[in-house]
BAVO-138016 format. One record per residue: residue number from 1; residue in three letters; chain; x, y, z of N, C-alpha, C in turn. Coordinates in nm, 2 decimals. Layout:
BEGIN
<zagu><n>NUM</n><res>ALA</res><chain>A</chain><n_xx>X</n_xx><n_yy>Y</n_yy><n_zz>Z</n_zz><ca_xx>X</ca_xx><ca_yy>Y</ca_yy><ca_zz>Z</ca_zz><c_xx>X</c_xx><c_yy>Y</c_yy><c_zz>Z</c_zz></zagu>
...
This chain:
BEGIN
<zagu><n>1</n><res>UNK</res><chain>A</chain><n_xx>-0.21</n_xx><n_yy>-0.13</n_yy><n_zz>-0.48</n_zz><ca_xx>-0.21</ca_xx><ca_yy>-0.15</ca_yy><ca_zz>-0.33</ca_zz><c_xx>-0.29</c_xx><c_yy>-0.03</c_yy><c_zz>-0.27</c_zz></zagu>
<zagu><n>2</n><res>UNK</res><chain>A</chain><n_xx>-0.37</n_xx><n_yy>-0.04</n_yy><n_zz>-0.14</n_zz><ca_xx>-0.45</ca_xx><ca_yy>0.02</ca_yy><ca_zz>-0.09</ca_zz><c_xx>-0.36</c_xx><c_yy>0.08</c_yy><c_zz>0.04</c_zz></zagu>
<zagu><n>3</n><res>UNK</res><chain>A</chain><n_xx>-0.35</n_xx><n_yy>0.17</n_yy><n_zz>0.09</n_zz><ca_xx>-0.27</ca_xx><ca_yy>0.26</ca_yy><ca_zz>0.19</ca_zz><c_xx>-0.34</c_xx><c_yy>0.35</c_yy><c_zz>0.27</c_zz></zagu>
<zagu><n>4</n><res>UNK</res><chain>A</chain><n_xx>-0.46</n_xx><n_yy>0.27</n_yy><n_zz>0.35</n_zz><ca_xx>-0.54</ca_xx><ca_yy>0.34</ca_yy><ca_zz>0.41</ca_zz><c_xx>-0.46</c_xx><c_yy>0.44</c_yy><c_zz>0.54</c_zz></zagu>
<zagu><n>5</n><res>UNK</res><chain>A</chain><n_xx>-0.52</n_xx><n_yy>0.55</n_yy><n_zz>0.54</n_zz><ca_xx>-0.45</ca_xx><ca_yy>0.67</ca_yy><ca_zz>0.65</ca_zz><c_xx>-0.30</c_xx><c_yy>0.73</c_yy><c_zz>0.66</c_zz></zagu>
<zagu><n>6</n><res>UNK</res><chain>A</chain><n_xx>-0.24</n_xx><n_yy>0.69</n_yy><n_zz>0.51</n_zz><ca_xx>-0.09</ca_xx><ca_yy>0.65</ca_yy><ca_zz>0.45</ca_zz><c_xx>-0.06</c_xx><c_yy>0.80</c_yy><c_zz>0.44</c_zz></zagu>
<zagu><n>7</n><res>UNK</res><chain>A</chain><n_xx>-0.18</n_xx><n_yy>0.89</n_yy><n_zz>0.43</n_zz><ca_xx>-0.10</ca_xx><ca_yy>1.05</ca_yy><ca_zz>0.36</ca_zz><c_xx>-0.05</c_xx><c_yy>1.14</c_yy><c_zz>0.54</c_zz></zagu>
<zagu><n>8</n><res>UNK</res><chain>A</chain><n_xx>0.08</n_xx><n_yy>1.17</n_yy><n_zz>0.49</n_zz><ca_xx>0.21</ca_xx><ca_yy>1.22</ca_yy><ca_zz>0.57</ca_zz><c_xx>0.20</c_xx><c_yy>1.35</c_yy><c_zz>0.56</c_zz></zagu>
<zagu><n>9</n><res>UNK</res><chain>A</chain><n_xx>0.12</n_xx><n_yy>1.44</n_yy><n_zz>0.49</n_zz><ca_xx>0.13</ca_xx><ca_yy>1.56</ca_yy><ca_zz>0.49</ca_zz><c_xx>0.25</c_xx><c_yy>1.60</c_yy><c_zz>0.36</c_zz></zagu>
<zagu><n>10</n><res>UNK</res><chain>A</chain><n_xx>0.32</n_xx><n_yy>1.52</n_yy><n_zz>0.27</n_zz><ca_xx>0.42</ca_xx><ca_yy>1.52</ca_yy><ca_zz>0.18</ca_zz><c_xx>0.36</c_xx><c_yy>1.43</c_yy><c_zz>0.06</c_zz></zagu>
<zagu><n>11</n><res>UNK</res><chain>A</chain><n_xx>0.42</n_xx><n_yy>1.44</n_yy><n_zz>-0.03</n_zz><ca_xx>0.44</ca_xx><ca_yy>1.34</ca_yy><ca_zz>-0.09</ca_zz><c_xx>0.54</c_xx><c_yy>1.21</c_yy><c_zz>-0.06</c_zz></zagu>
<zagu><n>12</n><res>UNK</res><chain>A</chain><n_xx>0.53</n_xx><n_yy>1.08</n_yy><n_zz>-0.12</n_zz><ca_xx>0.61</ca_xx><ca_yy>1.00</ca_yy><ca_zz>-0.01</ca_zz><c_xx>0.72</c_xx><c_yy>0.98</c_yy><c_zz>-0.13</c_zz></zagu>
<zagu><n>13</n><res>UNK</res><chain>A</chain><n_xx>0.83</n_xx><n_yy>0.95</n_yy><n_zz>-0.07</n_zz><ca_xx>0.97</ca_xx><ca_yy>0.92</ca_yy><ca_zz>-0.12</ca_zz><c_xx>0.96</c_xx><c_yy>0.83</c_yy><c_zz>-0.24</c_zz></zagu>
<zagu><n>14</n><res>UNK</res><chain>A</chain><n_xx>1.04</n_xx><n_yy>0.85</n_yy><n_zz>-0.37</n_zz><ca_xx>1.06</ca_xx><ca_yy>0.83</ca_yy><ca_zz>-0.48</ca_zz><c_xx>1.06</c_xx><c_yy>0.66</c_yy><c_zz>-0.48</c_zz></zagu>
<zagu><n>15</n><res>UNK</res><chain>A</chain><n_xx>1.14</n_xx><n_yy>0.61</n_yy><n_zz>-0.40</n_zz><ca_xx>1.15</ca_xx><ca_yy>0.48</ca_yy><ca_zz>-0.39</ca_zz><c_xx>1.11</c_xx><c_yy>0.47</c_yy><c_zz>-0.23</c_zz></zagu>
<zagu><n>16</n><res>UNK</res><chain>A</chain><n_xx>1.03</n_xx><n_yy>0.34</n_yy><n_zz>-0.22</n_zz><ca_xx>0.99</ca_xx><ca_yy>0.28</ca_yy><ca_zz>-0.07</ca_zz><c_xx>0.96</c_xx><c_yy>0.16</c_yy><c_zz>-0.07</c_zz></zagu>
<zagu><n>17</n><res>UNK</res><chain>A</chain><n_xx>0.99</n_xx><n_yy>0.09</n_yy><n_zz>0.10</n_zz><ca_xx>0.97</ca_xx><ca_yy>-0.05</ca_yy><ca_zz>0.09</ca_zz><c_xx>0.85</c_xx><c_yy>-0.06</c_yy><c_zz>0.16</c_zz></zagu>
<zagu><n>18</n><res>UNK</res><chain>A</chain><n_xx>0.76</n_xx><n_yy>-0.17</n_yy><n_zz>0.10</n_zz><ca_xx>0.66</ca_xx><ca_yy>-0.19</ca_yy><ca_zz>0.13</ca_zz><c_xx>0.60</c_xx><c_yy>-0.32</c_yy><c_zz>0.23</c_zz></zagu>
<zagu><n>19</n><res>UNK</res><chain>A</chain><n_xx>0.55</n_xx><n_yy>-0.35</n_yy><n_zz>0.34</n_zz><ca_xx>0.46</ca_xx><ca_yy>-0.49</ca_yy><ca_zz>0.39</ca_zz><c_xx>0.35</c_xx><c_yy>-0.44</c_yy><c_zz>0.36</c_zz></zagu>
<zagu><n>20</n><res>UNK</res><chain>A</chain><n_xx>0.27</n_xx><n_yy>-0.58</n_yy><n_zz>0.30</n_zz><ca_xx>0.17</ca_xx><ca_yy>-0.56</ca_yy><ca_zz>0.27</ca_zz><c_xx>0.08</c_xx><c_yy>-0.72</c_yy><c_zz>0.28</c_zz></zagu>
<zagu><n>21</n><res>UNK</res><chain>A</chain><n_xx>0.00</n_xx><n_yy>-0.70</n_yy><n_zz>0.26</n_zz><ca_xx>-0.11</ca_xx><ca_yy>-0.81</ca_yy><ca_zz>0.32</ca_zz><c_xx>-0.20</c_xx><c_yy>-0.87</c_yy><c_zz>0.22</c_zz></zagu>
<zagu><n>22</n><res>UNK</res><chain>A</chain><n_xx>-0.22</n_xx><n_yy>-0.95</n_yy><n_zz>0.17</n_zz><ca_xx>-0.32</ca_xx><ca_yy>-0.99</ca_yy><ca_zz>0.07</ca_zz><c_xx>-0.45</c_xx><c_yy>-1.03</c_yy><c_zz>0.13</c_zz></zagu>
<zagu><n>23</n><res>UNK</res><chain>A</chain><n_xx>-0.58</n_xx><n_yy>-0.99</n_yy><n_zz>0.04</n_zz><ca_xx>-0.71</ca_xx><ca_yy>-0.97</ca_yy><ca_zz>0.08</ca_zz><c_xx>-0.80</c_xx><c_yy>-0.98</c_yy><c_zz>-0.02</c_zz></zagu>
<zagu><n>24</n><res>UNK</res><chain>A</chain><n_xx>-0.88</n_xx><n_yy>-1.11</n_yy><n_zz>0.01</n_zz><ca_xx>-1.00</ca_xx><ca_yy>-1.15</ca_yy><ca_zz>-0.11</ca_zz><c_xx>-1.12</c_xx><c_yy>-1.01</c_yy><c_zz>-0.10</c_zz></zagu>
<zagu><n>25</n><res>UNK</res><chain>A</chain><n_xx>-1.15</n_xx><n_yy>-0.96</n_yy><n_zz>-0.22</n_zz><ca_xx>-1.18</ca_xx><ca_yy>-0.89</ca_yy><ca_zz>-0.20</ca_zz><c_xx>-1.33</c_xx><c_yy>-0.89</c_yy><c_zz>-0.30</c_zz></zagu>
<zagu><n>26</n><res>UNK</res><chain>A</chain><n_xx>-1.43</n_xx><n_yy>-0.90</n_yy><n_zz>-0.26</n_zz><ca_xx>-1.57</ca_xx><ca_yy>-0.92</ca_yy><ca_zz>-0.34</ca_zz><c_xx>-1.67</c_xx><c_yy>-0.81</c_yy><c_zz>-0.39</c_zz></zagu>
<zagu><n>27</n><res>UNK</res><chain>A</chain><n_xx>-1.62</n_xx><n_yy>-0.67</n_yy><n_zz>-0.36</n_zz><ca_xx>-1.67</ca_xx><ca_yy>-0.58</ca_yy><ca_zz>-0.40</ca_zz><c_xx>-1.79</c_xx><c_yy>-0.60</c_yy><c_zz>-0.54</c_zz></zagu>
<zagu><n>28</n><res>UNK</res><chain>A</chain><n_xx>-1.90</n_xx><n_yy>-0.58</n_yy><n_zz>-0.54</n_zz><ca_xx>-1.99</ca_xx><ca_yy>-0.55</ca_yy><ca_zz>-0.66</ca_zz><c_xx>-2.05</c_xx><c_yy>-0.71</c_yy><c_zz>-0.68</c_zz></zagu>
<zagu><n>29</n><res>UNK</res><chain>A</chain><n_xx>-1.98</n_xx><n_yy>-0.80</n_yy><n_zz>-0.61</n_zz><ca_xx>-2.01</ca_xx><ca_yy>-0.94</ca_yy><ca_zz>-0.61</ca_zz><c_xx>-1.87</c_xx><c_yy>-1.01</c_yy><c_zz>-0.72</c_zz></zagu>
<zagu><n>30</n><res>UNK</res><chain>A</chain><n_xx>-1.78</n_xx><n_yy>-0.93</n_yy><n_zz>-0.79</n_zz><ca_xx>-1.66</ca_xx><ca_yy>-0.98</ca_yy><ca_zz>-0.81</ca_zz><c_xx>-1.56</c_xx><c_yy>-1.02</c_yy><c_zz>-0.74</c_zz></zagu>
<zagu><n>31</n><res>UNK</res><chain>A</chain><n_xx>-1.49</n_xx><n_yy>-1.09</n_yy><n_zz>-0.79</n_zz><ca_xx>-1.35</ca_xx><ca_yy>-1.18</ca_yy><ca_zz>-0.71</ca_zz><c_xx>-1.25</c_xx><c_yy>-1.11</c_yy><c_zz>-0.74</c_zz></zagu>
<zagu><n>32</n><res>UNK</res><chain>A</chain><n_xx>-1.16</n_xx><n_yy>-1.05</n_yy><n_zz>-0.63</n_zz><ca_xx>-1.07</ca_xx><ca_yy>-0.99</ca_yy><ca_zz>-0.70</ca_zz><c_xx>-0.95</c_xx><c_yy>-1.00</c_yy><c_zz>-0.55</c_zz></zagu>
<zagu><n>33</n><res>UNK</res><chain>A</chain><n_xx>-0.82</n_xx><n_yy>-0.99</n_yy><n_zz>-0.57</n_zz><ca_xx>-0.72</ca_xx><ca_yy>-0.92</ca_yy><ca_zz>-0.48</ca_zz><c_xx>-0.66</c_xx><c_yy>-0.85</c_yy><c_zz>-0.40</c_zz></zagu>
<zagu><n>34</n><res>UNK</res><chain>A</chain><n_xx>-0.66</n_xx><n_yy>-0.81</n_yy><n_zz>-0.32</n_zz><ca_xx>-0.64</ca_xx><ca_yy>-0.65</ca_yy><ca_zz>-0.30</ca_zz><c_xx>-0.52</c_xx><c_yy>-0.64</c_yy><c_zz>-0.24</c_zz></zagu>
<zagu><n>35</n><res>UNK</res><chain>A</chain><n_xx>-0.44</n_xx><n_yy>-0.60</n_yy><n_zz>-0.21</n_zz><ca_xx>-0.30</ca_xx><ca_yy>-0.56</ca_yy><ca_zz>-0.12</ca_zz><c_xx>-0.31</c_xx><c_yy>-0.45</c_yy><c_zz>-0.04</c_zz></zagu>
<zagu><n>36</n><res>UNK</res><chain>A</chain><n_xx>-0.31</n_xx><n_yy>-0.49</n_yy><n_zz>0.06</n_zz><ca_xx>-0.35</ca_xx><ca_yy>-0.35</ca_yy><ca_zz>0.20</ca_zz><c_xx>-0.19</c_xx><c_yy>-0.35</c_yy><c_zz>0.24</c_zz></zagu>
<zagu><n>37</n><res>UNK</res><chain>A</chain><n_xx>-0.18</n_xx><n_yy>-0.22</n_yy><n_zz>0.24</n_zz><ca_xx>-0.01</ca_xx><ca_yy>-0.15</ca_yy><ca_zz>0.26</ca_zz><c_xx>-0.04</c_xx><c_yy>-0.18</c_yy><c_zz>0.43</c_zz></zagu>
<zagu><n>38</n><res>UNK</res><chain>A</chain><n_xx>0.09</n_xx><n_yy>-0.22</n_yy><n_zz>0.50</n_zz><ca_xx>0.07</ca_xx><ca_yy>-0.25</ca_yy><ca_zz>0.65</ca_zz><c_xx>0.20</c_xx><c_yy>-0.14</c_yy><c_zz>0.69</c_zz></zagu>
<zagu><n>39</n><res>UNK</res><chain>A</chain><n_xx>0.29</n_xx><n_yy>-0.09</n_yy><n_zz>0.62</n_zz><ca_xx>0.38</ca_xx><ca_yy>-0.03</ca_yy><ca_zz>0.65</ca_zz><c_xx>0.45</c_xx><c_yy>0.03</c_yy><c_zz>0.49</c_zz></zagu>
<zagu><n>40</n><res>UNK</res><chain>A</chain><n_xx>0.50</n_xx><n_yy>0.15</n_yy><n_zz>0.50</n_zz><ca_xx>0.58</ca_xx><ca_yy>0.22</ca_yy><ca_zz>0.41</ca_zz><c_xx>0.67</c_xx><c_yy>0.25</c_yy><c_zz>0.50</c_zz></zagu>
<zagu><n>41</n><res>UNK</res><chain>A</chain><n_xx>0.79</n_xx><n_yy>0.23</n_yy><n_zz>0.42</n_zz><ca_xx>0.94</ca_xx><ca_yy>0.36</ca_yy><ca_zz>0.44</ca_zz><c_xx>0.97</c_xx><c_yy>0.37</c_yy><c_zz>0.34</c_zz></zagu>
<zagu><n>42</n><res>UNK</res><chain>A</chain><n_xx>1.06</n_xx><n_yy>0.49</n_yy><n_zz>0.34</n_zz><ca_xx>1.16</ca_xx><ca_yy>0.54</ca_yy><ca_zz>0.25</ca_zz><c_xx>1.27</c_xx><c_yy>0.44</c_yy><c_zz>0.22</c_zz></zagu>
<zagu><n>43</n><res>UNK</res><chain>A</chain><n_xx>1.32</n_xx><n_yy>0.44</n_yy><n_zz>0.12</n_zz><ca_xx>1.46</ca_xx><ca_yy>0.36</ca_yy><ca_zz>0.07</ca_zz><c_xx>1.55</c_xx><c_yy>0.51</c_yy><c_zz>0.03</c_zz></zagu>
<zagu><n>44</n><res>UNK</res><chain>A</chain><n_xx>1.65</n_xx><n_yy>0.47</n_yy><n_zz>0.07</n_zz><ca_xx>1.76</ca_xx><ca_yy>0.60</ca_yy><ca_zz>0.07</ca_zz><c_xx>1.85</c_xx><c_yy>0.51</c_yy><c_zz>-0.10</c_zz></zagu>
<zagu><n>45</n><res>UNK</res><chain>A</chain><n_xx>1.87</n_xx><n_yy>0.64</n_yy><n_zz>-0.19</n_zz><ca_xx>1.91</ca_xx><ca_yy>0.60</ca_yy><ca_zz>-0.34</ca_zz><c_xx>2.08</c_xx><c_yy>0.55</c_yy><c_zz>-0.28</c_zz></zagu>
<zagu><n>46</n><res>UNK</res><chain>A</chain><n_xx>2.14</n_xx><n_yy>0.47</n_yy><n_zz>-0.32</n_zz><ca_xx>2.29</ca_xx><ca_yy>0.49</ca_yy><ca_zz>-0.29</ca_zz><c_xx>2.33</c_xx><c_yy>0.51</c_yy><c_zz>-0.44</c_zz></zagu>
């Protein structure tokens, strides 16, 4: 997954929940997938 502008000044939390977006992606003239992160949070361990 791709997380553009994602750095927090931290490292991000061990576990997190993710939205994310799927994206044909043709780079180099191959076919490929890509998953663009639309949101991260933290998940708290119980």
């Amino acid at each position: 997954a791709i997380h553009f502008n994602g750095w927090r000044g931290s490292d991000p939390a061990r576990l997190v929940r993710l939205a994310y977006r799927l994206v044909a992606d043709d780079y180099r003239g191959g076919t490929a997938v890509q998953l663009i992160v639309e949101h991260c949070e933290p998940v708290a361990l119980a």
